[in-house]
N, C-alpha and C positions, 0 to 999 in steps of 0.2 A: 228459542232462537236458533238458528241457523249458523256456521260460518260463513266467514267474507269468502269471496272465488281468490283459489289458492292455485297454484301449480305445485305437480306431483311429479316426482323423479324416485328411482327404485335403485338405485348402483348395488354393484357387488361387490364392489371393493373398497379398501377404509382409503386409498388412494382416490377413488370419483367420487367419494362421501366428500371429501375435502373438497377436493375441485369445486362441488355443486356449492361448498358455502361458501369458499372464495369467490364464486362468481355472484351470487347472491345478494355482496356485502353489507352482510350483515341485517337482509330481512329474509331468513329463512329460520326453520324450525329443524330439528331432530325428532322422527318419530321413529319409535321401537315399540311397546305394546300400547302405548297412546290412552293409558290408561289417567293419567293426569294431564295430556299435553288436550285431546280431544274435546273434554268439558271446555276449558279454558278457549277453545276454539269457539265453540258452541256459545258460548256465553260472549263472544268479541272481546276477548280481556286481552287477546290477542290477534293482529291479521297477519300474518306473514304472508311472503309473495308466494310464498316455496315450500314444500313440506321435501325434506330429505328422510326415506323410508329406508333403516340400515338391516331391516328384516332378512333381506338377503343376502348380505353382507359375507364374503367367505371366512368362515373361523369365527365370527361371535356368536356363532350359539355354540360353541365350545363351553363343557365344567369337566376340570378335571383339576387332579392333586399334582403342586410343583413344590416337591419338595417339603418344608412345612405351612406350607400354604395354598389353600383351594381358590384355583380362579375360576372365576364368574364371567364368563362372557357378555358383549352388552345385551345381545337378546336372546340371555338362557331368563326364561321365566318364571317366576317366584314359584308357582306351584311345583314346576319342577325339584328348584333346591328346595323348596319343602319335603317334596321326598324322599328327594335321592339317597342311595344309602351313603353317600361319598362324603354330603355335606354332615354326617352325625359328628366327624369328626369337629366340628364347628358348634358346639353345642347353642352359645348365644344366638347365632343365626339362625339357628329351629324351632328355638323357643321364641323370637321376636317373630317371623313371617304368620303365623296363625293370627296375629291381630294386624297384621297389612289388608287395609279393606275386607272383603267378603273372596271368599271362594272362587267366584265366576271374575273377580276382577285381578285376582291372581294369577289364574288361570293364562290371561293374557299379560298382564306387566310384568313391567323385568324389574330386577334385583338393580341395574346401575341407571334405569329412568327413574326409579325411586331416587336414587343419587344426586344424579343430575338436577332432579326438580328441586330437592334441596326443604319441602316442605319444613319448616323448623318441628310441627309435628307431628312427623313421620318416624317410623319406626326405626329404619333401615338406616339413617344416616347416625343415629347415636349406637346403634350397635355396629358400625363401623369407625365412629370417633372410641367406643369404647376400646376395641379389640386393636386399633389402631392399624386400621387395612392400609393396603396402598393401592391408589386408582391412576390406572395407564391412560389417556390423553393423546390423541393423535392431530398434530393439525401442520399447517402448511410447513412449518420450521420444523416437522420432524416429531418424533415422540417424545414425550417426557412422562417423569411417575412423579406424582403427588400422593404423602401423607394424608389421610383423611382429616386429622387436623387441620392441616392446613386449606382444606377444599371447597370447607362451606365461609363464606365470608358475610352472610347476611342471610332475611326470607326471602326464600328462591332464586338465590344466587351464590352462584362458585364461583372457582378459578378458571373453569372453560370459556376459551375465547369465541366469538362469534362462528370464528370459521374453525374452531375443535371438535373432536369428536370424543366423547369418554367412550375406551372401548374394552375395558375391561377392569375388575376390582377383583383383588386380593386378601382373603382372608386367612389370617394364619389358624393353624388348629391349635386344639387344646396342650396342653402337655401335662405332665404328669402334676399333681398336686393343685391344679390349675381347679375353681370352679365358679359359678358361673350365675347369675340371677335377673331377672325382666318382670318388669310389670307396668301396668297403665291404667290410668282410669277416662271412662269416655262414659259421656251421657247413652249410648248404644254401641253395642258392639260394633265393630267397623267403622263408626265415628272419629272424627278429629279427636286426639287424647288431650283433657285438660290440663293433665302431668305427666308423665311416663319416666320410668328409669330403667340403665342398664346397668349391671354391676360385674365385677372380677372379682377373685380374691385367689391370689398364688401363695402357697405353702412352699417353706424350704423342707429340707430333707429333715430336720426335725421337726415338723410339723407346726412351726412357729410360722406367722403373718408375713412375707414376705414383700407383700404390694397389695392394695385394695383399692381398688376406684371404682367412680360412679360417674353414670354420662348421663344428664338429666334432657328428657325434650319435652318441647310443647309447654315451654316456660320461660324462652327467651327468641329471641332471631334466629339461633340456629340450636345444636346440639354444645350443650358444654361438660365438660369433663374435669372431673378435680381427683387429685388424690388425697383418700382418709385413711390412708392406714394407720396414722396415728391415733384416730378416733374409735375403729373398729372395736369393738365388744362384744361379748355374747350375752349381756343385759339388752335386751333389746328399749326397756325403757329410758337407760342410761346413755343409750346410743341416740337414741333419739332424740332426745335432750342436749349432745353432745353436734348432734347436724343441724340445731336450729341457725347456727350462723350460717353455714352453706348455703342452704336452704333459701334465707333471707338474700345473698351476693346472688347465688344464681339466676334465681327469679325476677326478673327486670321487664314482664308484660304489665301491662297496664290493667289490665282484664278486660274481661266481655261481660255480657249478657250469663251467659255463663259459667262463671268464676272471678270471682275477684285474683288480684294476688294476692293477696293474704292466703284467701283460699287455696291458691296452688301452694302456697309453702308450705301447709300444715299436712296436702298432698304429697308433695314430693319427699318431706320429712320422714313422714310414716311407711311410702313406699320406698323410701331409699332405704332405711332400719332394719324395713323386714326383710329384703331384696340382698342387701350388704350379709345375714345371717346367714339368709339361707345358700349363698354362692360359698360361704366358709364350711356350713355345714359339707354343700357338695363337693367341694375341695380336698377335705378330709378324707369323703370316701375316696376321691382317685387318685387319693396319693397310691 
């Protein structure tokens, strides 16, 4: 299929970005690498009147360190913080972007279209619930920052208002003692994941458990996040054992074709276990 006839406008500035969706109200689109918004065109799942194209936008393809946090501009592109040597500081961020689609679709999407789309299994929005970024937001009433918490409120849907723009996300870096775990399982690489987890695990200066959490996707409406630090182990059997209830609260799909839920609990179980270990193990080493 085809899209429906759309109108295209290009601003430079996150000030005409606005304007174009106030005047639009409320049937226009945000494109930045169009890497999930274009299918969905294609397919008529949406027609909007308006595509607002923020590619040229001055300042969002901005990546740089502020302080202890790397921002992401809205259209710095994932292959890029795939590479860059700025984002290592960000370890979870480098280990999640390798299973963001394929290569060539990286190449083009960005790090906060991921966001914005909100896909519940998507990679980028639970290693942003996990790490607890914060996402900058521009729209007619001025800027505001939202917790990543608080951003996803359902499948493919945030807090951004019709005429907002997300223009930028916030990852803090690692610190000392700090480490760090990702994994997913998917019928094919680059595939929709039928589980996926992200995990923390912070060391105090005595090398005791400080904080552990896990942000499971691709098992609910959006990304969810619990903390285990009470359950953390280095029995991996015992731990496992120990997150069947998680496990069961979190997972609230219905299933598919694909997976039951049952299925994804005894998934996200086994990849939370092993995922929880091994961020402790890596923790260890950078204390």
């Amino acid at each position: 299929m085809k899209a429906a006839p759309f109108a295209y406008v290009r601003p430079t500035t996150v000030g005409d970005a606005v304007s174009e969706l106030v005047d639009a109200d409320g049937d226009a689109k945000v494109l930045a690498g169009g890497q999930s918004l274009v299918p969905v065109l294609a397919m008529r799942l949406a027609r909007p009147a308006i595509l607002v194209d923020i590619g040229a936008v001055d300042g969002l393809s901005s990546l740089r360190r502020i302080g202890d946090t790397v921002e992401i501009g809205a259209a710095v592109r994932q292959r890029r913080v795939e590479r860059d040597d700025l984002t290592t500081s960000v370890p979870l961020l480098r280990m999640a972007l390798p299973w963001v689609g394929h290569r060539e679709l990286r190449s083009r999407g960005t790090v906060c279209g991921s966001l914005a789309h909100a896909d519940p299994a998507a990679e980028l929005p639970a290693v942003a619930c996990c790490l607890r970024a914060e996402l900058d937001v521009v729209g007619p009433d001025g800027a505001r920052t939202v917790p990543a918490l608080e951003f996803f409120i359902g499948a493919m849907t945030t807090v951004v208002g019709p005429a907002e723009v997300l223009v930028a996300a916030r990852f803090p870096v690692a610190d000392r003692g700090e480490g760090f775990g990702f994994a997913e399982l998917a019928r094919r690489h680059g595939d929709f994941a039928l589980a996926g987890v992200a995990t923390r695990v912070a060391l105090d200066d005595a090398g005791a458990v400080r904080e552990a959490v896990l942000c499971a996707f691709g098992v609910s409406d959006r990304p969810v996040r619990r903390d285990v630090t009470d359950l953390l182990t280095d029995d991996e059997a015992a731990l496992r054992e120990a997150l069947e209830p998680v496990a069961t609260a979190l997972v609230d799909t219905a299933g598919d074709a694909h997976g039951s839920a049952g299925y994804r609990r005894r998934l996200l179980t086994v990849l939370a276990a092993r995922e929880l270990i091994a961020a402790r193990r890596r923790a260890e080493e950078a204390r």
